[in-house]
C-alpha positions in Angstrom: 0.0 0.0 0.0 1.1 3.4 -0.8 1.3 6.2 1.8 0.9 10.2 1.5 1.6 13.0 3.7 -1.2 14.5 6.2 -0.8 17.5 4.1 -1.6 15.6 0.8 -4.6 13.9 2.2 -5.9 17.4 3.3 -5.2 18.8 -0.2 -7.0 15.6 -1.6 -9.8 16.6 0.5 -10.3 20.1 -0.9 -9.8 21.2 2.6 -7.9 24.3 3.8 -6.0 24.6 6.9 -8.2 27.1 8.2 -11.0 24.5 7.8 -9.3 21.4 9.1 -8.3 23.8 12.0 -12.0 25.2 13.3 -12.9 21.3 12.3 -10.6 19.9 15.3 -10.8 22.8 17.1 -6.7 23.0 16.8 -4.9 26.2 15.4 -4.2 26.5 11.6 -0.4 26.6 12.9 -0.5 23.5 14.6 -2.1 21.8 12.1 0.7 22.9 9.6 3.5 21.9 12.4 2.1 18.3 12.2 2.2 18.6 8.6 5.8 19.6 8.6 6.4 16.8 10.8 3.9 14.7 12.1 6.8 12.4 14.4 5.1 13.7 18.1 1.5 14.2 16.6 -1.0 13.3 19.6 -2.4 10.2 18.6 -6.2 11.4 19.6 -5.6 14.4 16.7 -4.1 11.9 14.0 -7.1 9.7 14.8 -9.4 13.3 14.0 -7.6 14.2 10.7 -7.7 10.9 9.4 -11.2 10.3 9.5 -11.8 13.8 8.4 -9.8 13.1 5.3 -11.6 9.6 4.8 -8.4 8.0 4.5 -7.3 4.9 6.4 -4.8 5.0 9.1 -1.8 2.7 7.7 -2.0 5.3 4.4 -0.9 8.2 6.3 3.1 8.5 6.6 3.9 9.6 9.9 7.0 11.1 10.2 9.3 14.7 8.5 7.3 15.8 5.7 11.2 16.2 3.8 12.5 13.3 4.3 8.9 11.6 2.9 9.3 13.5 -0.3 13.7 13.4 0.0 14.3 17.3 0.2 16.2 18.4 3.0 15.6 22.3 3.8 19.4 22.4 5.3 21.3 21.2 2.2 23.4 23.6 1.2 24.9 23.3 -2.6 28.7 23.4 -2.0 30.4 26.3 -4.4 32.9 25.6 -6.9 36.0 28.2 -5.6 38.9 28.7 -7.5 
């Protein structure tokens, strides 16, 4: 089985953060911190967004949004100096 980020099966969804936030009565922030990196989500609020976004449990990756998708936001390209 395949697995997409919480952010994907919110965008699936047609939901925005705003939404999903009054929804489960969480932040917009918060809800975009799990996104980001859902390692230490709480697991009654995982349990909330997944049935909000109709997808089953085991299809939701739980972990850093970047390494999910292999970007790392502190790579830095090394410069060519002569």
């Amino acid at each position: 089985m395949y697995q997409i980020t919480l952010r994907a099966a919110r965008v699936n969804r047609g939901m925005t953060l705003e939404k999903v936030a009054k929804e489960v009565k969480r932040s917009a922030k918060t809800i975009s911190k799990y996104e980001e990196d859902s390692t230490k989500i709480p697991r009654g609020l995982f349990l909330l967004l997944v049935k909000l976004y109709d997808v089953p449990e085991s299809m939701v990756y739980c972990g850093k949004e970047s390494v999910f998708i292999g970007f790392n936001r502190n790579y830095r390209k090394k410069r060519n100096v002569s």
